[in-house]
C-alpha positions in Angstrom: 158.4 81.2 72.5 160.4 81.0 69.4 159.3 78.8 66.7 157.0 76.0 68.6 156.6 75.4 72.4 157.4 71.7 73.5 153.9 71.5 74.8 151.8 75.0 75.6 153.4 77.8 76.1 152.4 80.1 79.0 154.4 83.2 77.5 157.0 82.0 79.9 159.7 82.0 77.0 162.3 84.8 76.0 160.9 85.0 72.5 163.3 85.0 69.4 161.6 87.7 68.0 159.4 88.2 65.5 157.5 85.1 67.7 154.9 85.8 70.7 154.0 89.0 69.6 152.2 91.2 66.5 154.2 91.7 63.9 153.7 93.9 60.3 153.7 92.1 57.2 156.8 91.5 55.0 157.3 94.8 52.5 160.2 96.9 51.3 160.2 100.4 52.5 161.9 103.4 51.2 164.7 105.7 51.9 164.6 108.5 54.5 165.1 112.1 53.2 164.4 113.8 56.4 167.4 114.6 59.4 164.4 115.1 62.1 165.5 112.6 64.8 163.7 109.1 65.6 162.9 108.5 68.4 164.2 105.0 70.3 162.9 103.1 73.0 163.8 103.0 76.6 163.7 99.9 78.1 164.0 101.1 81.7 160.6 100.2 82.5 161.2 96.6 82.3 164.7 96.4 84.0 167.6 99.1 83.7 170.2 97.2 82.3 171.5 94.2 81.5 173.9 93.7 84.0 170.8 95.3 86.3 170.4 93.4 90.6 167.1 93.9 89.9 167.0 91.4 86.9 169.1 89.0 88.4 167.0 89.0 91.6 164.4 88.4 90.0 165.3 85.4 88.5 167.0 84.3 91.2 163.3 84.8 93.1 161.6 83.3 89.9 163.8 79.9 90.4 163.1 79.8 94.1 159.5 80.4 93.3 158.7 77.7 91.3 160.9 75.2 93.1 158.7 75.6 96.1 155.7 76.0 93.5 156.4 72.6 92.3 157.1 71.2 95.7 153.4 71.9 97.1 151.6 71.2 93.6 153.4 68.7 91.9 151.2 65.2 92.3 148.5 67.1 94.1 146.3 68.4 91.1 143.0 65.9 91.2 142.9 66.3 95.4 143.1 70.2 95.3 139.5 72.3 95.9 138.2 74.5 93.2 139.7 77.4 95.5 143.0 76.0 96.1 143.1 75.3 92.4 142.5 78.8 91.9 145.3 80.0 94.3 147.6 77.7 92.3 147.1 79.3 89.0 147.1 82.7 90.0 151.1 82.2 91.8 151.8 80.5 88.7 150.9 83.4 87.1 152.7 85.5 88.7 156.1 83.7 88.6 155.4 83.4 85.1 155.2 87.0 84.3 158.4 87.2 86.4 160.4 85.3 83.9 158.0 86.8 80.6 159.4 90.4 82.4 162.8 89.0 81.6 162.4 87.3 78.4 161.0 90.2 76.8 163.7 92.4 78.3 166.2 90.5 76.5 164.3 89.8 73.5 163.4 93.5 72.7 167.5 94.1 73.4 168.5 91.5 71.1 166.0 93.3 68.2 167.4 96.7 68.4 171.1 95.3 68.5 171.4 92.3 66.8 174.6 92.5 65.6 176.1 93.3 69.0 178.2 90.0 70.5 176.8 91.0 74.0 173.6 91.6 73.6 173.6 88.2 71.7 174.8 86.6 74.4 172.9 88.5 77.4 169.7 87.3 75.1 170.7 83.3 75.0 171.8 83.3 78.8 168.3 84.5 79.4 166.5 82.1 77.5 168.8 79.3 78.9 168.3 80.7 82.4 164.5 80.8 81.6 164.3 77.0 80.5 165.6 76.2 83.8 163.3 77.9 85.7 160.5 76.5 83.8 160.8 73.0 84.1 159.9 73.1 87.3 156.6 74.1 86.1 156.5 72.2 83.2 154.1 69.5 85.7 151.4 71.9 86.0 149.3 71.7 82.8 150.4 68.1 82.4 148.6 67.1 85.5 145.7 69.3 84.6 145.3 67.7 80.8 145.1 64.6 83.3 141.6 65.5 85.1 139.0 64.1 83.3 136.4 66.1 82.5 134.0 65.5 85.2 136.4 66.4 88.2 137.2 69.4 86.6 133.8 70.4 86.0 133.1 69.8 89.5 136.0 72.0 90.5 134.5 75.0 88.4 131.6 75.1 90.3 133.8 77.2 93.0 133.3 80.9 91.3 136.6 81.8 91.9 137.6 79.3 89.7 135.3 80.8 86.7 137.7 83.4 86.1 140.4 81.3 85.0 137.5 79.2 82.6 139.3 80.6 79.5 142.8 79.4 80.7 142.1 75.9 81.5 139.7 75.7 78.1 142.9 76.9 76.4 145.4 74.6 77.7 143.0 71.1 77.8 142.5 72.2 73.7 146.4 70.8 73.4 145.5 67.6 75.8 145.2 64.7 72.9 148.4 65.8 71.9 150.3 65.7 75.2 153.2 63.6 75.8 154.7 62.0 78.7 155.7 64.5 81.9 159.7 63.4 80.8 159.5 63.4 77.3 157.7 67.2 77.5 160.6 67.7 80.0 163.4 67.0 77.6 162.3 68.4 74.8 161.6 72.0 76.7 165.4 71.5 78.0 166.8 70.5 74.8 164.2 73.5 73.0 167.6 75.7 73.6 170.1 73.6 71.6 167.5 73.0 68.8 165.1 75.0 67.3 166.1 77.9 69.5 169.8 78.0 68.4 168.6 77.8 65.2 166.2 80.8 64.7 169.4 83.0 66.8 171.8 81.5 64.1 169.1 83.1 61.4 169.0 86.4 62.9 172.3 86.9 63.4 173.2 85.8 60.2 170.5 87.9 58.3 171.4 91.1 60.8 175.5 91.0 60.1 174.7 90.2 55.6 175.9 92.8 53.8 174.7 93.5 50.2 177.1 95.5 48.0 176.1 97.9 45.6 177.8 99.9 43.8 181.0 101.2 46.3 177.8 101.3 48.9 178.0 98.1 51.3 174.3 97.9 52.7 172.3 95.9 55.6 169.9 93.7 54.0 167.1 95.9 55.1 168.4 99.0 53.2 169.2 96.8 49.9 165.1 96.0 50.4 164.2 99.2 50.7 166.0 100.4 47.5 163.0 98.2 45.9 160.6 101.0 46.7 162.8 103.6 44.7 161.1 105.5 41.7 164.1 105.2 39.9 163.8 101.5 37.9 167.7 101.2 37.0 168.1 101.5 41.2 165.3 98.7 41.9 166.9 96.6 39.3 170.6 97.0 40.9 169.2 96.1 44.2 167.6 93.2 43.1 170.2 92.0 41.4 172.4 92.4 44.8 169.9 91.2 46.8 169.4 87.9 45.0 173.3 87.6 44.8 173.8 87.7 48.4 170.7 85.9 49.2 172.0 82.9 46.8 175.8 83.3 48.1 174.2 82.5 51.7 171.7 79.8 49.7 173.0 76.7 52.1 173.2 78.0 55.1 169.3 78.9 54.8 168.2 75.7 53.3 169.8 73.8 56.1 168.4 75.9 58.3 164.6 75.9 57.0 165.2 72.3 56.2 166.5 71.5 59.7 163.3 73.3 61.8 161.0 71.9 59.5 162.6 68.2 60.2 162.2 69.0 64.0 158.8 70.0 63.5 157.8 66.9 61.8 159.5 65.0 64.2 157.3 67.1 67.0 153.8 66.6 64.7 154.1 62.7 64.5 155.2 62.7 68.2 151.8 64.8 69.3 149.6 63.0 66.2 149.0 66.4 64.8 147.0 65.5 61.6 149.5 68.2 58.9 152.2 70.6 59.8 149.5 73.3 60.5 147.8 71.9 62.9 149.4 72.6 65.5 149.1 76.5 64.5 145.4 76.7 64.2 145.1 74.8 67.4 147.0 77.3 69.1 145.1 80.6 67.4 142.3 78.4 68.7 140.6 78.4 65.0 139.4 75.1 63.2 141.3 73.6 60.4 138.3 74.6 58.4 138.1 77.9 58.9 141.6 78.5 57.6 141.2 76.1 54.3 137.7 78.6 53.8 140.3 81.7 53.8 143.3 80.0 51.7 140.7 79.2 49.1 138.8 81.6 49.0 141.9 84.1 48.6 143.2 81.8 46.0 140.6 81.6 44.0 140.5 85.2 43.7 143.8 86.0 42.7 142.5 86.6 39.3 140.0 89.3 40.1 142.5 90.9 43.0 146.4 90.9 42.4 146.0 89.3 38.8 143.9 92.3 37.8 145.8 95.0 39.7 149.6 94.5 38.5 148.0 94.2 34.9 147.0 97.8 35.5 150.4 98.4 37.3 152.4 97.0 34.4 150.3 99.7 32.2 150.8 102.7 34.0 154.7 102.3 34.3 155.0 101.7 30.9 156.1 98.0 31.0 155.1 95.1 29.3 155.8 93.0 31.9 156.8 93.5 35.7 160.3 92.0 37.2 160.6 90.7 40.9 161.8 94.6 41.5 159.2 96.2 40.4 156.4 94.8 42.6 157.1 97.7 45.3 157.9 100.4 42.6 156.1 104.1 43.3 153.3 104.7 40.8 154.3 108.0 38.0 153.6 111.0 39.7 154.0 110.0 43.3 156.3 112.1 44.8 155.8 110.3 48.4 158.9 111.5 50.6 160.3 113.2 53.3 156.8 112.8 55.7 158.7 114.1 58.7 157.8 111.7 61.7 155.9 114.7 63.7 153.6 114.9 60.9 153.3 111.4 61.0 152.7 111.4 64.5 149.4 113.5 64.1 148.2 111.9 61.2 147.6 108.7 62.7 146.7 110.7 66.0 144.0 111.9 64.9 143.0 109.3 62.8 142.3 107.5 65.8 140.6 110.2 68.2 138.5 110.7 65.5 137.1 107.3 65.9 137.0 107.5 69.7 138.5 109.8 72.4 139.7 106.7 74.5 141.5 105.3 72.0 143.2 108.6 70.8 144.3 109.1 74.6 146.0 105.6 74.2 147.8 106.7 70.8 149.0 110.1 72.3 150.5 107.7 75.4 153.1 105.7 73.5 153.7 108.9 71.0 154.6 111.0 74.3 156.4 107.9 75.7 159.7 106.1 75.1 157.6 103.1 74.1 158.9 102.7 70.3 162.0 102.6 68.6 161.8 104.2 64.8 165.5 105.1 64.0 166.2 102.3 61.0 169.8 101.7 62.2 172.3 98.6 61.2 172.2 96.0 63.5 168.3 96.7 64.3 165.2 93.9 63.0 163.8 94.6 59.9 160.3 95.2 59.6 158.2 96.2 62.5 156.4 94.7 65.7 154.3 95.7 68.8 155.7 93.2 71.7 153.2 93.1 74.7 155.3 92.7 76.9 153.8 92.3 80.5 150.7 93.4 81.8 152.2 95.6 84.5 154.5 97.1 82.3 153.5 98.3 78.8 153.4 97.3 74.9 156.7 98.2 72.8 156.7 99.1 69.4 159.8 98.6 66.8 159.9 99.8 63.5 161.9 101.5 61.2 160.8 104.9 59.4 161.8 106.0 56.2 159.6 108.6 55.3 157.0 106.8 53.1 153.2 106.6 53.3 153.6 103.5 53.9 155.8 103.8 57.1 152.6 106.1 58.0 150.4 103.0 57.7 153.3 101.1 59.7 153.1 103.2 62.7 149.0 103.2 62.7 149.2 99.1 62.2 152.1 98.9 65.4 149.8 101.6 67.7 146.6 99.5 66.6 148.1 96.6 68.1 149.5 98.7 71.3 145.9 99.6 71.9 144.8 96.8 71.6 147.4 94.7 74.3 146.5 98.0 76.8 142.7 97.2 76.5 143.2 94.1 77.1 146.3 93.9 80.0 143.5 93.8 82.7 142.7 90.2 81.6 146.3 89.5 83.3 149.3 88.2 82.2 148.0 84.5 80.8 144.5 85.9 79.3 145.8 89.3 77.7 147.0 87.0 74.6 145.0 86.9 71.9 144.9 84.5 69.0 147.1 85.4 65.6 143.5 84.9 64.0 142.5 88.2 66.2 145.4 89.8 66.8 146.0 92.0 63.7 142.0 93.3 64.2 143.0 96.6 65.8 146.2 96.9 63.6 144.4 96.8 60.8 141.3 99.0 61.7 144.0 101.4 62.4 145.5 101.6 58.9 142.2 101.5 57.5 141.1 104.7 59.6 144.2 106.3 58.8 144.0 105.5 55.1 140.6 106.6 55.2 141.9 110.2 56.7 144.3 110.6 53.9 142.2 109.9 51.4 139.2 112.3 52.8 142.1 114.8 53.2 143.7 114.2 49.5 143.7 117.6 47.4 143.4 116.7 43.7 141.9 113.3 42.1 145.5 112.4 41.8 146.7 112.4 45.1 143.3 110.5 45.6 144.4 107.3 42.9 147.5 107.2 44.2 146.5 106.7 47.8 143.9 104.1 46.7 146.7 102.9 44.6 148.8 102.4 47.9 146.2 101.1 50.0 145.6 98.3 47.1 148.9 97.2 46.9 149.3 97.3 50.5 146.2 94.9 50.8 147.7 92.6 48.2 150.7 92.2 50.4 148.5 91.4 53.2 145.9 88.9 51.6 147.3 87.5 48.8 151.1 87.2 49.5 150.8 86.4 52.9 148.1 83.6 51.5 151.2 82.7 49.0 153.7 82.5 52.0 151.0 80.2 53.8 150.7 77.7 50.6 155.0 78.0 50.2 154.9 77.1 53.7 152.8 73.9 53.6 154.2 72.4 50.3 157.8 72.5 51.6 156.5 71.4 54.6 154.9 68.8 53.1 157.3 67.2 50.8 160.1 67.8 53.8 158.3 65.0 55.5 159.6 62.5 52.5 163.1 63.9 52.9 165.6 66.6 53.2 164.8 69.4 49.7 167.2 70.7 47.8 167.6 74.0 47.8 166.7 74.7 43.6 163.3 72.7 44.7 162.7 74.9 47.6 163.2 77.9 44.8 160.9 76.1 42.5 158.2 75.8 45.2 159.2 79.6 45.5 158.5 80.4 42.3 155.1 78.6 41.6 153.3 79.6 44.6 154.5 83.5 43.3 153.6 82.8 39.7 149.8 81.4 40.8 149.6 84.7 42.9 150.9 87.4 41.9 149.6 86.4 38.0 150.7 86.6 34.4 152.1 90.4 35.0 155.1 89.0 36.3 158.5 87.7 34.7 160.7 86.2 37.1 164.2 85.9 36.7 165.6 83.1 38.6 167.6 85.1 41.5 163.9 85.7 42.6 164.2 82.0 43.4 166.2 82.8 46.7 164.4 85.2 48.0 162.4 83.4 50.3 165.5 83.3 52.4 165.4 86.4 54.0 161.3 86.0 55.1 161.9 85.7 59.0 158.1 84.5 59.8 159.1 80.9 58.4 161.9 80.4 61.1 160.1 81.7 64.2 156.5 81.0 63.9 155.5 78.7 61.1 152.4 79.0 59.7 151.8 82.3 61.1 151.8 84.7 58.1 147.9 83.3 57.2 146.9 85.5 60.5 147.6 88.7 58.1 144.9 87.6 55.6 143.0 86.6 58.4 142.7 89.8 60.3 142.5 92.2 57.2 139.5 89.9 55.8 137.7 90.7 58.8 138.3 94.4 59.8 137.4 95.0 55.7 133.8 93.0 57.0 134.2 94.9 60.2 134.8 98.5 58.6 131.9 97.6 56.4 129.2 97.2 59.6 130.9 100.5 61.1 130.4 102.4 58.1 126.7 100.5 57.5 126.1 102.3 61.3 125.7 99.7 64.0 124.7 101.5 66.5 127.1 101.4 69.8 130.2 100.5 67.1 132.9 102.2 68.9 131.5 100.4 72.2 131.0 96.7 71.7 134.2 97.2 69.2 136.5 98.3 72.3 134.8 95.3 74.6 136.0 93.0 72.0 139.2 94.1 72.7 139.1 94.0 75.9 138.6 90.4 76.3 141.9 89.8 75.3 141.8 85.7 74.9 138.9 84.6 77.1 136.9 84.5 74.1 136.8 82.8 70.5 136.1 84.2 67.1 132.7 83.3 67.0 131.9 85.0 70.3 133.7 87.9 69.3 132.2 89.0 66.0 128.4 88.1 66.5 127.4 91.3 68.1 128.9 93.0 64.7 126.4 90.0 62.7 129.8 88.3 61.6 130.6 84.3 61.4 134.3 83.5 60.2 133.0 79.8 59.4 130.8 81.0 56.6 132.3 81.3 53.3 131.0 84.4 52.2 132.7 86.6 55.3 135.8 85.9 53.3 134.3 87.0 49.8 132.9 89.7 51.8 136.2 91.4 53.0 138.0 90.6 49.4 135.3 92.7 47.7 136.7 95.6 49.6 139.9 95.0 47.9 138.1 94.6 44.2 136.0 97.3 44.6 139.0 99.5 45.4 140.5 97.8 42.1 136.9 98.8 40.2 137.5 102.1 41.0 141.5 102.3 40.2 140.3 100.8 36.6 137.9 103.6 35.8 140.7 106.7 36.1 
């Protein structure tokens, strides 16, 4: 559900993407030099087209459904047997991947076209159509949070019942902060003229921006990528446009930002959530504490980490200090282009058969399939994604490949999380989901056994600093700017709570949380002040970007116990993701010897990243 469900969401909603499923971190990319076609996506497995019978029977089926779903439940939940409580849940699940079927259909339509007036519409009738449907079900996890604990203890005894355990511990997390059956009601109905309408007037506004340079009028995307050029004087132009069209478009995105995080204040005193993140870490089912252990750890390492590594950066380009364009800027001597996509294709292949068989078959499936879509077109999402979809069906993958390295490591992160949502479809359609806190673990093990292939197959000690160079700065964006984008978040947050900000203090916020991380390297002019705009992750899913420093903290502590030779690795590491969400952190990680709660996990997977630096600082 796009930004944050009325009460808990059931990935019933037709998700304004990048919300409600895995996506890649925030990162400029470069130009293509290579004509060898892309492959795009064919959504025929969900529905074939959006004027398809099919589609609109099913909803039509899904409505009838739930109306007569509603009709024998509703008021009943405390009298029903532990079996009939079972048979409950599981139609509810299946009605519910009925209208996720359709959400996603239109969501994943909406992504590649964005600009298109059609598809924009086809994409809000859905979600519309889908917010009727569910408030007829709306009733059911109300009058569960209403069971005390006892009565639904005593209805678990049934061991049918067991396998939905996970589900109900899930939902009855949310139950301190549940409302009234008719206020949940109206704020679900009205979730399509708020918040909704809001993250679809940011997308479409961000997909139809154009940024001129030169004679050359460019998608905000391509101006982005332009940052990744080897030629300074072309960075510099871009960022100069970018910033220009980012500040020309300055009040429509403050009163945008401004007016979700109102609403979500408004929602966080209604539910007594205790600060604006709450609600988040609730929902990735981690502790409060376990996130302020990552944020400070991370921060206090900037110095040794990004501090330390764009000092270095800074010296091999020449430059006394570094401009907002030069962050992404390709080290001297790297002459990374042109990696045609079918050489892409089997480097990460066989970057993940070599770690196990079963999980290169999975790869090969969505290479061999019309499962992604990797043409970087105008109209199309920036960035990159793997949406689950539904259980029956299969995972898509977005992205947009230029070439690069990096666009390498893109397409090993996406198929890391398609993996992953594969393994773990047999859970079903409400326990497949796993928590942001866990959901970039195979994404990131991917990159880092694909990294790990390049740099084992790197000819000269060159290509071998450069790669590590990559795989640093690639980290950094991971760790330390997501944990940047995380503190951004909170203080405007914050101080939005005392009233509405002005959009030069939103741009100071901006600016200090960059300055603290990214370190004395750095000069920034004050364009760079706008350029939290255009970072989509604050409009859909608040509080989400701390996942990325989440997940690459642990799969550095996780690589580290594969390489230290557990025995059974490849094993216990796939029935991990295989549980999909029916288990916790903690449950996950201690047959790897791993505990997210203790402070030195964290300092653990952020000496991977310094020791990487260690090594760039002796050549």
């Amino acid at each position: 559900m796009s930004h944050e469900a009325p009460f808990f969401s059931l990935r019933t909603a037709a998700p304004s993407l990048p919300s409600g499923h895995a996506c890649r971190p925030d990162g400029a990319l470069a130009d293509s030099e290579s004509d060898e076609a892309l492959p795009r996506w064919d959504l025929d497995d969900l529905y074939p087209g959006i004027d398809s019978p099919v589609l609109a029977k099913d909803l039509d089926q899904a409505e009838s459904d739930s109306k007569a779903f509603a009709t024998k439940y509703r008021g009943r939940m405390a009298a029903l047997s532990g079996a009939e409580l079972t048979a409950a849940i599981s139609e509810l699940e299946r009605i519910e991947e009925i209208l996720g079927r359709a959400g996603t259909f239109a969501s994943l339509h909406f992504a590649a076209k964005s600009d298109d007036p059609v598809i924009g519409r086809f994409n809000q009738s859905i979600s519309e159509r889908l917010t009727t449907i569910s408030t007829h079900l709306l009733f059911f996890t109300l009058e569960l949070n209403r069971l005390d604990d006892d009565v639904l203890a005593q209805k678990l005894q049934d061991p049918a019942l067991k396998k939905w355990a996970p589900f109900l511990r899930d939902v009855r997390v949310f139950r301190p902060h549940q409302l009234s059956d008719e206020v949940e009601q109206v704020l679900l109905e009205k979730s399509v003229t708020g918040a909704q309408a809001w993250c679809r007037l940011f997308d479409e506004s961000m997909a139809s921006m154009r940024v001129q340079i030169g004679e050359k009028s460019l998608t905000t995307g391509e101006a982005l990528n332009r940052l990744s050029s080897s030629d300074r004087n072309v960075r510099e132009a871009a960022g100069h446009a970018v910033g220009k069209t980012l500040n020309e478009n300055l009040r429509l995105f403050s009163l945008i930002t401004n007016t979700l995080a109102k609403d979500k204040s408004i929602s966080d005193g209604m539910r007594h959530y205790a600060r604006p993140g709450s609600y988040r870490n609730l929902s990735n089912m981690v502790e409060d504490e376990v996130v302020d252990a990552l944020v400070s750890t991370v921060s206090d390492n900037y110095s040794r980490l990004s501090h330390r590594y764009y000092a270095l950066k800074a010296k091999w380009l020449g430059l006394e200090h570094l401009e907002h364009w030069d962050r992404n800027a390709p080290l001297p001597g790297n002459q990374d282009r042109n990696i045609p996509w079918s050489k892409a294709r089997k480097i990460v292949r066989d970057a993940y058969t070599g770690f196990d068989p079963e999980i290169g078959a999975l790869c090969e499936k969505f290479l061999d399939n019309p499962w992604i879509d990797a043409a970087p077109v105008p109209g199309k999402s920036s960035g990159a994604f793997a949406h689950p979809a539904v259980p029956s069906v299969h995972p898509y993958i977005l992205l947009n490949y230029h070439g690069q390295t990096r666009d390498v490591m893109t397409l090993a992160h996406e198929l890391g999380h398609g993996i992953h949502q594969i393994l773990a479809a047999d859970q079903g359609y409400f326990q497949s989901s796993t928590p942001l806190t866990l959901a970039e673990t195979a994404s990131v093990f991917g990159e880092m056994l694909t990294f790990q292939s390049l740099l084992d197959s790197a000819e000269t000690p060159e290509q071998k600093r450069l790669l590590l160079a990559g795989k640093v700065e690639d980290m950094l964006n991971t760790v330390v700017r997501q944990t940047a984008f995380y503190r951004f978040e909170t203080l405007v947050h914050d101080e939005r709570r005392q009233g509405e900000l002005m959009p030069e203090r939103i741009g100071e916020i901006w600016r200090q949380v960059q300055t603290e991380s990214l370190g004395p390297a750095f000069r920034f002019s004050p364009e760079y002040d706008v350029f939290w705009t255009y970072v989509p992750h604050f409009i859909h899913s608040p509080f989400y970007v701390y996942a990325y420093a989440f997940g690459d903290c642990l799969v550095n502590a996780l690589y580290g116990v594969w390489q230290d030779g557990l025995p059974d690795f490849q094993d216990k590491y796939k029935t991990m993701l295989r549980a999909g969400g029916t288990l916790r952190h903690r449950e996950l990680l201690a047959p790897f010897g791993l505990d997210a709660s203790d402070p030195g996990f964290w300092r653990r997977g952020l000496d991977v990243i310094s020791g990487f630096i260690d090594q760039l600082e002796q050549v």
